[in-house]
C-alpha positions in Angstrom: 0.0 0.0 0.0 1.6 3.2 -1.0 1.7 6.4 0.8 -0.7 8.3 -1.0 -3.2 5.3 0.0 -2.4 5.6 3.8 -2.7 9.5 3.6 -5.9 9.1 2.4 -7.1 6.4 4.5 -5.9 8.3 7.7 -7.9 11.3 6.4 -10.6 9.4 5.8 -11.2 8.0 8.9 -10.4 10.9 10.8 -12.6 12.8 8.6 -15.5 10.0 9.5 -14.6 9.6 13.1 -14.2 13.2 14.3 -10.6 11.8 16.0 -7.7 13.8 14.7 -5.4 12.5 17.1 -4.7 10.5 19.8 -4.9 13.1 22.6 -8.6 13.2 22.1 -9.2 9.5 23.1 -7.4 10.6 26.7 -10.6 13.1 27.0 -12.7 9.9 27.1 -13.8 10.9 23.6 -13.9 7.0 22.7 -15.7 5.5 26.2 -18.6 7.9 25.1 -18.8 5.8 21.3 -19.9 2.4 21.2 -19.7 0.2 18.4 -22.0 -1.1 16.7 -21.9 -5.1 17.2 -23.9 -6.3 14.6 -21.6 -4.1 12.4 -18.6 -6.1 13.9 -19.9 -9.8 13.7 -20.9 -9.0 10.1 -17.1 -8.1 9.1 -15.7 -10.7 11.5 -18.3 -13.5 9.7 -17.9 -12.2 6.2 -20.1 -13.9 3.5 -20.4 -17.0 4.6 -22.4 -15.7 7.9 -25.5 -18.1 7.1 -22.7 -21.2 6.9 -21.6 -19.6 10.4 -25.0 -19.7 12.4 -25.8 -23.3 11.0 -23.1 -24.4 12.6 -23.4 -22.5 15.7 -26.7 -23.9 16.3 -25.3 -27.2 15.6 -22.9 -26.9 18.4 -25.2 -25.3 20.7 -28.1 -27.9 20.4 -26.4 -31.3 19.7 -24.7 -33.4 22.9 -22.5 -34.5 20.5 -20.7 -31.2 21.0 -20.5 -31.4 24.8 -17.1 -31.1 25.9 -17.6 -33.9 28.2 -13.6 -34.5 28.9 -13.7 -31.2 30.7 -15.9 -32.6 33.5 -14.3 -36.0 33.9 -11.9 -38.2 32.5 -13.4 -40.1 29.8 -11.9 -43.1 28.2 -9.7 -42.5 24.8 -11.9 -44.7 22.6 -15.4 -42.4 23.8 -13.5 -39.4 23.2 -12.3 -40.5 19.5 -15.8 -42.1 18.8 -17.4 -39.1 19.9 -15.1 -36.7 17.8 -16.0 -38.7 14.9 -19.6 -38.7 15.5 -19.2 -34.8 15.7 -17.6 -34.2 12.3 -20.0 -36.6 10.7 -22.6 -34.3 11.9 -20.9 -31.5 10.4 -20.7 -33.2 6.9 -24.2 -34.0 7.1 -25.4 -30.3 7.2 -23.5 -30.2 3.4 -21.9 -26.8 3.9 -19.0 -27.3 1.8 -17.8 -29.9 -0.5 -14.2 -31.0 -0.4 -13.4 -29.9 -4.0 -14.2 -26.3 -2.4 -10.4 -26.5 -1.1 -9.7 -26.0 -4.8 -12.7 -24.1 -6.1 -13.7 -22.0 -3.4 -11.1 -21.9 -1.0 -12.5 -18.7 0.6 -16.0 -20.3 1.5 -13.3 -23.5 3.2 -11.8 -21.3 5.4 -14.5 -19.1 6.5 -16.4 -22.9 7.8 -12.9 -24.7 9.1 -12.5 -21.3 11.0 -16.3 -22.1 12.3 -15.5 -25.7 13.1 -12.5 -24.6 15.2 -15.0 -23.3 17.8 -16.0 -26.3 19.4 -13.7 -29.4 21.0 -10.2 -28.6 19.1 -10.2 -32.5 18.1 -13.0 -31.9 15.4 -11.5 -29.6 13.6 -8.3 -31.6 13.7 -10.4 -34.4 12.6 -11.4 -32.8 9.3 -7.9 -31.2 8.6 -6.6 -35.1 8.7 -9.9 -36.2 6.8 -10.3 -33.1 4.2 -6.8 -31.1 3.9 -4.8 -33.9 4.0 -5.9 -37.2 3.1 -9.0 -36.0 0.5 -6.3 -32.7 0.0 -3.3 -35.2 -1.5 -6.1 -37.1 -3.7 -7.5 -33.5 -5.0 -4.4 -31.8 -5.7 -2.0 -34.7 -6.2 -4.1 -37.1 -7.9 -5.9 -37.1 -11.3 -8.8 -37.5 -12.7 -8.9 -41.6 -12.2 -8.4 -40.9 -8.5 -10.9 -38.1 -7.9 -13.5 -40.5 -9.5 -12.9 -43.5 -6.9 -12.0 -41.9 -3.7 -13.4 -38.2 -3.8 -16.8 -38.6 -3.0 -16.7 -41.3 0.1 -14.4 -39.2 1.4 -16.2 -36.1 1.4 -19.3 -37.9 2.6 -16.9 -39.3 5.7 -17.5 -42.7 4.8 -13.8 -43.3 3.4 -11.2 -42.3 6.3 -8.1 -41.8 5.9 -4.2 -41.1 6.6 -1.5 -38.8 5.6 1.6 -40.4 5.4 4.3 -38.1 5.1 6.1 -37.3 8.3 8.1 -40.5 10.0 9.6 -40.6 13.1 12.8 -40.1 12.2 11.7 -37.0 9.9 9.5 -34.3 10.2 10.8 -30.9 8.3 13.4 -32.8 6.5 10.7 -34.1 4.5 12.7 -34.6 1.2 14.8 -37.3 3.7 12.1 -39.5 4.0 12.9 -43.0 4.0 9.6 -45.2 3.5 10.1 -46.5 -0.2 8.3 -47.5 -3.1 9.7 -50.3 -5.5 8.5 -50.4 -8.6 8.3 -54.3 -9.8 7.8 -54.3 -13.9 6.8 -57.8 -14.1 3.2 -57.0 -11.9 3.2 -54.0 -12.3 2.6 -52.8 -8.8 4.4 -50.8 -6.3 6.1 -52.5 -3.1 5.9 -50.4 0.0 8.6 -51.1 2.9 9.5 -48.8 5.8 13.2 -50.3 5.8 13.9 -48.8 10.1 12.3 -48.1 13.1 12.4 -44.2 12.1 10.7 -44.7 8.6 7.5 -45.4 10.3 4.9 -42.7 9.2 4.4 -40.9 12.8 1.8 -38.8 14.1 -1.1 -38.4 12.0 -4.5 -38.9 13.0 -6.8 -41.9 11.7 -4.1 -44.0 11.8 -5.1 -46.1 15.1 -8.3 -47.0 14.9 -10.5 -45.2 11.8 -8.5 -44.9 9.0 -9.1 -47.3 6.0 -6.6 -45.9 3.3 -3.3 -43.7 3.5 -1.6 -41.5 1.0 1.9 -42.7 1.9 5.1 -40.0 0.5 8.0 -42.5 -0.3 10.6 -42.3 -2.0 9.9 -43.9 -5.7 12.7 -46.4 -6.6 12.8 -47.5 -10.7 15.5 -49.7 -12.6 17.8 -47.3 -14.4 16.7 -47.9 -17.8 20.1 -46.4 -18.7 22.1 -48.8 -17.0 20.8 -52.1 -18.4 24.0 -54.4 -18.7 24.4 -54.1 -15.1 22.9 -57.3 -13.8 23.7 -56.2 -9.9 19.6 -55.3 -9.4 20.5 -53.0 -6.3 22.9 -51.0 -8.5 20.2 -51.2 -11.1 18.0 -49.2 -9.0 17.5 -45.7 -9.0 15.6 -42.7 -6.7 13.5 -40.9 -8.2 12.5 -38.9 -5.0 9.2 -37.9 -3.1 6.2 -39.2 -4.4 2.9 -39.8 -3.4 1.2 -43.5 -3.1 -2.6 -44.6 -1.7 -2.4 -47.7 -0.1 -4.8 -49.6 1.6 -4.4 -50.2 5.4 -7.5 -51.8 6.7 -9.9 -54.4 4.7 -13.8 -54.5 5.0 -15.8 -54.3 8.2 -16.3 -57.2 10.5 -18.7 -58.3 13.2 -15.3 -57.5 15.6 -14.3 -54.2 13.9 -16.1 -52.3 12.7 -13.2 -50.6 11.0 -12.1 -53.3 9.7 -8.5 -55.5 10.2 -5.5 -54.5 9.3 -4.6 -56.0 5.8 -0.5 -58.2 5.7 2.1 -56.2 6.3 0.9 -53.6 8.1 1.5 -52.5 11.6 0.2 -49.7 13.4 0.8 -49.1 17.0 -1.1 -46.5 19.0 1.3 -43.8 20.7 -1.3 -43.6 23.7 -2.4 -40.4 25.6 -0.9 -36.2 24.5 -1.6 -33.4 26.3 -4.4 -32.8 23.9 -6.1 -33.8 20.9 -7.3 -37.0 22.5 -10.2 -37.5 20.4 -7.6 -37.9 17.5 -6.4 -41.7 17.0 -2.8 -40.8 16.3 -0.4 -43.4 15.5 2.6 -44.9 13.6 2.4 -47.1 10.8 5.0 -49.5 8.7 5.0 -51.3 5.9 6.7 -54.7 5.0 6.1 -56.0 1.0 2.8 -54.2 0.6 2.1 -54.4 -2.8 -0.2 -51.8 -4.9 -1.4 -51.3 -8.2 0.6 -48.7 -10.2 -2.7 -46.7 -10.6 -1.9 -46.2 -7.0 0.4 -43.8 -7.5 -0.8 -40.4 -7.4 0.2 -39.0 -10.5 -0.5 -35.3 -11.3 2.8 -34.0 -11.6 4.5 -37.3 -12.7 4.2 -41.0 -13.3 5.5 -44.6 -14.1 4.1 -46.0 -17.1 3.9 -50.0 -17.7 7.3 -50.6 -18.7 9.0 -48.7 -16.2 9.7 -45.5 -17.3 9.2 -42.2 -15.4 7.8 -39.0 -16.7 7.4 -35.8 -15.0 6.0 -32.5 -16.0 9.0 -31.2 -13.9 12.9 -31.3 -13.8 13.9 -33.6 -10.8 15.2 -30.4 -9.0 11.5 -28.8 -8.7 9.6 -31.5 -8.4 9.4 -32.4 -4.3 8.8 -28.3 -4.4 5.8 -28.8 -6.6 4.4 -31.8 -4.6 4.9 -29.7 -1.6 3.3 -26.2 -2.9 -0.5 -27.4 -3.0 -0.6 -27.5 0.6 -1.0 -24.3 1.7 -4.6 -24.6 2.0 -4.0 -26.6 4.9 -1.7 -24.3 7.0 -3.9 -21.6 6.3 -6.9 -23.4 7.9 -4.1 -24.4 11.1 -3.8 -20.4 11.4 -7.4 -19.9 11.4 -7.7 -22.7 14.1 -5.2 -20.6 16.0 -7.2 -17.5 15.7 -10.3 -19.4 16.4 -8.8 -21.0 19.9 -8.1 -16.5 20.8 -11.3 -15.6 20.2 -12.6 -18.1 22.4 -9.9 -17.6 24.9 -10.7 -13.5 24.5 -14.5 -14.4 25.3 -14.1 -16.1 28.5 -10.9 -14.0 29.7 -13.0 -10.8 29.7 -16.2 -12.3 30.9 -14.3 -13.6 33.7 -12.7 -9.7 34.2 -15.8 -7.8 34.1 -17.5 -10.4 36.8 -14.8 -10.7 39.3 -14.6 -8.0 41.6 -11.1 -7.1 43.9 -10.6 -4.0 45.8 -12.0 -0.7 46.3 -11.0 2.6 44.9 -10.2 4.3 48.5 -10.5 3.0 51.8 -13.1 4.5 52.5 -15.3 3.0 49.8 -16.7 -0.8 50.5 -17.4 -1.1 47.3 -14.9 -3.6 45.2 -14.2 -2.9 41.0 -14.5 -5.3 38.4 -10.2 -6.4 38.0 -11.0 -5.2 34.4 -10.7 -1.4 35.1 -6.5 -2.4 36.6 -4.8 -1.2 33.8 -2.6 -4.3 34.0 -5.3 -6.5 33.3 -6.4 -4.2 30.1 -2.7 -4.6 29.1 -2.7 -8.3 29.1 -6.5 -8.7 27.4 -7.2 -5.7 25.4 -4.0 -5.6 22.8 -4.8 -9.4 22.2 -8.5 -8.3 21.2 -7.3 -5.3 18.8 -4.8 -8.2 17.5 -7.4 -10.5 16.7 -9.5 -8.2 14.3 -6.3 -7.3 12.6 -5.2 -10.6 12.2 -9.1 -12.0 11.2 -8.9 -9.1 8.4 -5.7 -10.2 6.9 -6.7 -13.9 7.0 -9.6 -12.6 5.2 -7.4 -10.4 2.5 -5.4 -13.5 1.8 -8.4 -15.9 1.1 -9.5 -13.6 -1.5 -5.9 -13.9 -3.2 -6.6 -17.5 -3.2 -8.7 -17.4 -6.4 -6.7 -14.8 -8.3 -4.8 -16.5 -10.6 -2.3 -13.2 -11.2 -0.4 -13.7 -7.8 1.7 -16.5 -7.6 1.8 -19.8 -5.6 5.2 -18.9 -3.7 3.7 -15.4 -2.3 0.8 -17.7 -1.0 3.3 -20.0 0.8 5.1 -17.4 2.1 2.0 -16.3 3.6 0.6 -19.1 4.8 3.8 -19.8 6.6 4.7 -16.9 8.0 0.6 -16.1 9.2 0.3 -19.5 10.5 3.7 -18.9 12.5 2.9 -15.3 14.3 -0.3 -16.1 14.6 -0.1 -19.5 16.8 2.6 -17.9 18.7 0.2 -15.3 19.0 -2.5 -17.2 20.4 -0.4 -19.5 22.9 1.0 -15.7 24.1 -2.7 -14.4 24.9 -4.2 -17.4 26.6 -1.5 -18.1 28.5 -2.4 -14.1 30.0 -6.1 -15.1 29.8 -5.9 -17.7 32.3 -3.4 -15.8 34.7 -6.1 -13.5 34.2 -8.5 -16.0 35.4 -6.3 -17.1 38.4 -7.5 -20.1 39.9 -10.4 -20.7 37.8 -7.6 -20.5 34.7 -6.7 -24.3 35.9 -10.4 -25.5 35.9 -10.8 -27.2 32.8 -14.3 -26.9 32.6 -13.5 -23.3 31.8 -11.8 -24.0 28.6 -9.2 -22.1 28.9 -6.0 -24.4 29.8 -8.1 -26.8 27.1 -7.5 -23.7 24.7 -3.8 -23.4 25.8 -3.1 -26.6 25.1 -4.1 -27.1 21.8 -2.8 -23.5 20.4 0.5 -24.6 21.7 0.5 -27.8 19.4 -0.4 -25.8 16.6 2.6 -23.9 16.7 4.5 -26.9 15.3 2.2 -28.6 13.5 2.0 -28.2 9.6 5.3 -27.0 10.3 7.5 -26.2 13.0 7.2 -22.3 13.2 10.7 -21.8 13.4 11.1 -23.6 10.2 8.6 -21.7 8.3 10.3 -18.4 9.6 13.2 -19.4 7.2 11.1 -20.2 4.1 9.7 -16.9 4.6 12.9 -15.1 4.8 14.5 -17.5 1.8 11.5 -16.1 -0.5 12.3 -12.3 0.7 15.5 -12.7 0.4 15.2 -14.2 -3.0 13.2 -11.4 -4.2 16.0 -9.0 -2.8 18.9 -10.8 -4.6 17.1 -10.9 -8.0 16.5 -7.4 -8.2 19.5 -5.7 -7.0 21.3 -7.9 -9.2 19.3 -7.2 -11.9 20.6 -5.4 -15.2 17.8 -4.3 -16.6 15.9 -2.7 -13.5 16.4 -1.7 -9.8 12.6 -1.5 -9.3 11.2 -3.7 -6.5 8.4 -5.7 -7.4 5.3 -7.8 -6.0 5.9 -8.3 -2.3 9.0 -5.9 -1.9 7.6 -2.6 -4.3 6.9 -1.0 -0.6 10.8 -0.3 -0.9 10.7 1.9 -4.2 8.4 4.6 -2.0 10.5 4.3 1.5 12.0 8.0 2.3 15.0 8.0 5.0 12.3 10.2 7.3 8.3 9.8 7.8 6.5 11.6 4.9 4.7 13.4 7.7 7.9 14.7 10.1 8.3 17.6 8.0 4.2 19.7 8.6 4.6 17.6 12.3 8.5 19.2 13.4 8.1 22.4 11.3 11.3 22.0 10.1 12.0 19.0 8.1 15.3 17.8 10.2 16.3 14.5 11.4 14.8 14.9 14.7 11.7 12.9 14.7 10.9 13.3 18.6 8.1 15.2 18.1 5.9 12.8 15.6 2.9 11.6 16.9 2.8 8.0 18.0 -0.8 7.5 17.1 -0.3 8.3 13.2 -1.2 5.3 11.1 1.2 7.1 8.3 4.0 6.7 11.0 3.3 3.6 11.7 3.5 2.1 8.5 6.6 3.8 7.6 8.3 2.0 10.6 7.1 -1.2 10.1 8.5 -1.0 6.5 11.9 0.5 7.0 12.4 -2.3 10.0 11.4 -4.8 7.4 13.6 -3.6 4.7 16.9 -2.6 7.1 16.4 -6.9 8.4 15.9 -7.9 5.0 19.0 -6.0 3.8 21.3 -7.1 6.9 20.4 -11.0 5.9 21.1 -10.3 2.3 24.6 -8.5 3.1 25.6 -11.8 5.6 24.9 -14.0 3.0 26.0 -12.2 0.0 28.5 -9.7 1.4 32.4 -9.4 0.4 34.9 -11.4 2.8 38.6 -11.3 1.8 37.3 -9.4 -1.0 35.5 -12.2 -2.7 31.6 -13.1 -3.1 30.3 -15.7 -0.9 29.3 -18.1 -3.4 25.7 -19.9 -2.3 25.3 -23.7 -1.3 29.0 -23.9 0.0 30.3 -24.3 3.7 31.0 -20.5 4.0 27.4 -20.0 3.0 25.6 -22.1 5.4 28.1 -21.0 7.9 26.3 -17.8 7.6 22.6 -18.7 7.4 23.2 -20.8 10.5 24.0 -17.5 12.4 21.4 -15.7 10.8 18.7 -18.1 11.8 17.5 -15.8 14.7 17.1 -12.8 12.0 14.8 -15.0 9.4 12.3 -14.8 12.7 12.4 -11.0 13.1 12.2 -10.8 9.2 9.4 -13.0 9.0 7.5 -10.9 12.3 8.5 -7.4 10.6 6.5 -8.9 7.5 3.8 -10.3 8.7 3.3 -7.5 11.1 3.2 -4.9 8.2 1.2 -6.8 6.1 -1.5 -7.1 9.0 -1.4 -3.5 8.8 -1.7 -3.2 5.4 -4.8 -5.3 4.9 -6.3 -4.0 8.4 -6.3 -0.7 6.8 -7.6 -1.9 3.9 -10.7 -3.5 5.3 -11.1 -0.1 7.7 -10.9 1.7 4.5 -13.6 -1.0 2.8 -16.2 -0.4 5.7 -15.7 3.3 5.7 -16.6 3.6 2.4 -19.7 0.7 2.9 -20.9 2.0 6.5 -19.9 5.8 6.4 -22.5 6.6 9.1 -21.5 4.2 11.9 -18.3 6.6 13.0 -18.5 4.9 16.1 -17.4 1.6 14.8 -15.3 3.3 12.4 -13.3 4.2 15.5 -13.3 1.4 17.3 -11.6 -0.2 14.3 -8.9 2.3 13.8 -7.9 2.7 17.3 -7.5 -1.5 17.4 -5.6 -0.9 14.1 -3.3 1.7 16.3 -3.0 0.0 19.6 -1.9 -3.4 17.7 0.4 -1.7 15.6 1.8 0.5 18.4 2.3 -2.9 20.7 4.2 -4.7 17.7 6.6 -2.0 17.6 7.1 -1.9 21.6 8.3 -5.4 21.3 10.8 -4.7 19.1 11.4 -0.8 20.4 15.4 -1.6 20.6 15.7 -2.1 16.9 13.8 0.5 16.0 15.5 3.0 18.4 18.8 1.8 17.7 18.2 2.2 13.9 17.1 6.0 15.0 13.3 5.2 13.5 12.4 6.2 17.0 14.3 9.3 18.5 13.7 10.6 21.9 14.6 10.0 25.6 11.2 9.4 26.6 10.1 8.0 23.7 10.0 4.3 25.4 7.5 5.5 28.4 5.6 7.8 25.8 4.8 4.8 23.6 4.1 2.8 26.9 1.4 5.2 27.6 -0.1 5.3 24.7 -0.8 1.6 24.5 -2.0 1.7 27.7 -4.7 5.2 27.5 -5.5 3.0 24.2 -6.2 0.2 26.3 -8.0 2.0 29.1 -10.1 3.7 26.3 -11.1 0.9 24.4 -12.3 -1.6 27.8 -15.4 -0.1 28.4 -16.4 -2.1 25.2 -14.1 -4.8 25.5 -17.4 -7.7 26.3 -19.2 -5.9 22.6 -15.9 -6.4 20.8 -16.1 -10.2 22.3 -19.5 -10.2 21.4 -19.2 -10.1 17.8 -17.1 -13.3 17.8 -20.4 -15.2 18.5 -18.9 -17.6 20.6 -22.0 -20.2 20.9 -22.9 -20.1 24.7 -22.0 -23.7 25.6 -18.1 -22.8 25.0 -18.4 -19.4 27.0 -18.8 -20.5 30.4 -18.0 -17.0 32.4 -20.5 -14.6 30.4 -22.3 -13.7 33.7 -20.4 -15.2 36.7 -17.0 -16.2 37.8 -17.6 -19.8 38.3 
């Protein structure tokens, strides 16, 4: 977003709101404003708010739904039978199909966001069922495949397993060691896990319900260009990563209803976690399991009857390509995240406004809700004003699903580096919400440990965060190399053309100081133009600093790439992909925050209240993001000042006082169904 753009949207909403600057929310200008809730829940629900409600009512009215393993321990097998009972309700009120992953990918993720709301298992449930199992046959398979297994597994009736990460390998998936033997003479695949760590560990339906698995092994041909050698091991060649469905279980019986476990299969269960219990995790091996070579999922490549391999790709691209179609499926772990705030967010500020502590004088008897301590408005009310900026950019990025102009890697650069902040996010706010809560934060029938729990698992799974913080970082500095390289143009493009606008000082220090110098003391804290222009000049000075440790002159000579020296380097520089990846999803939160601001200004142009409401959780977010990483930014002399660290402080927390008189309508509007909001009106 450029700078004319922000100029105009902080006009704008100044104009609309009657706030010109942050001074007149410390008059109690905002306390007197409330928003309008129904205006909230319709932005926070989107298009899809009928698909919303449905399943609200679901939840609300079915037992399936009650979280009975927060009252009492519950055996493993009821709390797996009951999870699958829950998502086969879901399926039968025919909301989405699982072709919408591909076809209408926003519609998905607006209902797996919704599922997210009841036990965590459920939704986890259908990302095993529909992202990954039914995902790999959509986007992996062809048409041959989408014709056999599409439709049972939609309808639930088909479960199954993804088979990609082994014990021994997890983000190192292109070291994988399950393989896949192709035998000529039958014409069938052979599927051995040849050690202990080749078993395919961890994913759900493995246990107890799944039927079928879409095993990633490594496909081993004859070298057709080594046929005079007679030695068949030395015959052999790797072909990489590919993906094979293989049967695990046959037919039910009066015994199992699942159905047994088919030769040469063996799946142990790996017993209780700290959550996710209704999900039948598991580990799985394979000894000579034979399957036809139709089996192989062949969209990007395949093995025709006499042996020989063809791919759409070069060898060097193709695990990349395998690997690129499931972003779909981190996205919906982000919005899970998300999901598990809001609910956290509910019950934390129910809980505040109910319990009572303290008078304000001696003399009074009469105790305030812990909600009006400032500290408790610090550790609730940024989370809140980071959750609509964050449900606004999730919502930006699921439009750019179906737009065919942006390209797959800005997508997965997305995906991971959303899916990263916000989990990390969400394990950082209800871990506050239940100190919040005190005692009652341990009670599990209060959800909130529950919550904790299964945000902190999410932080790790689809990828370990940390891990996704360097694919993020690899594709910005990618982008960086290739254009200041470039002969035929310095011009940033796509994701980095933010840089072609960037002055040295704020566009606005010039009419704020009076006279233009380098002193930017005196700029106001609550300007969104500011903002912005600090969130990209931190972005670009980190990006910059990893490209000159990688790239850089030692002894006077380039540091050529994929050497010792090299790696040397990016294994110091780890720490910086994580601030690179924060600094850019933290300013592309803002962006797209703005954006939908901008959107409902235009739409709602006489609700200023809400209108202010949004723009002040657009300020107080941005405004805490940029206290967390106030030494870079002052020691880059972005921030100059020696108060400026207690002047920010106070902004964030007159923002925070401000904005809590409304904290329970901003709650509101996430809709939390009743039965997973247990402290609306009391403390217990």
């Amino acid at each position: 977003m450029d700078k004319a753009t922000l100029r105009r949207i902080d006009n704008t909403l100044k104009h609309l709101t009657k706030v010109s600057d942050i001074e007149s929310l410390h008059k109690s200008t905002l306390k007197d404003e409330i928003p309008n809730v129904k205006l909230l829940r319709s932005m926070l629900d989107g298009e899809f708010h009928f698909d919303r409600d449905r399943l609200r009512e679901l939840f609300q009215s079915s037992n399936t739904f009650n979280e009975r393993f927060l009252m009492k321990p519950i055996p493993t097998d009821e709390h797996r039978e009951q999870t699958l009972q829950a998502a086969l309700e879901i399926i039968q009120l025919q909301l989405v199909e699982l072709n919408d992953m591909e076809k209408n990918p926003k519609k998905f993720l607006s209902w797996f966001e919704s599922i997210s709301m009841c036990d965590p298992s459920v939704s986890l449930k259908f990302a095993v069922q529909y992202n990954l199992w039914g995902g790999t046959i959509l986007f992996l398979g062809t048409k041959k495949h989408h014709d056999k297994y599409l439709s049972d597994i939609g309808s639930g009736k088909l479960l199954g397993v993804f088979g990609l990460t082994e014990l021994g390998h997890g983000s190192n998936v292109n070291g994988l060691e399950t393989i896949a033997t192709y035998d000529q003479n039958t014409q069938e695949f052979i599927i051995n896990s040849p050690t202990w760590e080749s078993q395919k560990y961890w994913p759900g339906n493995i246990s107890k319900h799944g039927k079928m698995a879409t095993v990633f092994a490594r496909l081993i041909i004859n070298d057709q260009s080594n046929n005079n050698n007679n030695n068949n091991n030395n015959n052999r060649k790797d072909m990489g990563i590919h993906a094979f469905v293989v049967p695990i279980r046959g037919e039910s019986t009066t015994n199992n209803k699942y159905g047994e476990l088919l030769p040469g299969v063996t799946v142990r269960d790996i017993s209780l976690k700290s959550c996710y219990n209704g999900i039948d995790n598991g580990g799985l091996s394979f000894k000579n399991v034979r399957i036809p070579r139709e089996n192989m999922l062949d969209r990007f490549s395949r093995v025709d009857a006499n042996g020989q391999y063809h791919s759409e790709f070069p060898s060097n691209r193709h695990f990349a390509m395998t690997m690129s179609v499931f972003f779909i499926g981190r996205l919906c772990l982000s919005l899970n995240a998300l999901s598990l705030m809001k609910s956290g967010l509910s019950i934390a500020i129910g809980y505040a406004r109910n319990r009572h502590q303290f008078s304000t004088t001696t003399k009074s008897k009469q105790e305030i809700p812990i909600l009006v301590y400032s500290t408790t408005q610090l550790r609730l009310i940024p989370f809140i004003a980071r959750t609509y900026a964050l449900d606004s950019a999730h919502k930006v990025i699921a439009d750019l699903l179906t737009n065919s102009t942006i390209p797959k890697e800005v997508i997965h650069s997305y995906s991971s580096g959303f899916k990263a902040i916000t989990s990390w996010t969400s394990v950082e706010s209800l871990q506050l919400a239940r100190e919040v809560l005190g005692g009652q934060g341990f009670r599990l029938c209060n959800r909130i440990p529950m919550l904790l729990d299964h945000a902190d698992l999410i932080t790790t799974g689809e990828g370990d965060n940390t891990v996704l913080c360097q694919q993020v970082a690899k594709f910005l500095l990618g982008k960086y190399h290739s254009t200041i390289k470039s002969s035929e143009s310095s011009t940033f493009k796509g994701e980095l053309s933010y840089i072609n606008h960037l002055t040295s000082q704020p566009p606005i220090i010039s009419s704020l100081s009076g006279n233009g110098g380098a002193d930017n003391s005196s700029v106001e804290l609550n300007s969104i133009v500011f903002h912005q222009w600090l969130l990209e000049k931190r972005e670009y000075i980190l990006i910059k600093t990893l490209h000159s440790r990688l790239y850089g002159r030692m002894d006077d000579e380039l540091i050529e790439p994929n050497t010792e020296r090299w790696f040397s380097n990016w294994n110091q520089s780890l720490p910086l992909c994580k601030m690179i990846t924060k600094a850019n999803v933290d300013r592309l939160t803002q962006s797209f925050f703005l954006n939908k601001i901008n959107q409902l200004a235009s739409t709602f142009s006489v609700d200023t209240n809400t209108i202010s409401m949004l723009k002040n959780l657009c300020r107080l977010d941005t405004l805490c993001q940029i206290q967390k990483d106030l030494g870079f930014f002052i020691n880059n002399g972005l921030l100059l000042g020696e108060s400026k660290w207690i002047q920010l402080q106070d902004e964030i927390t007159h923002l925070s006082r401000d904005i809590s008189p409304h904290a329970h309508l901003l709650t509101e509007a996430f809709a939390i169904p009743n039965k997973f909001n247990p402290l609306q009106n009391s403390i217990e």
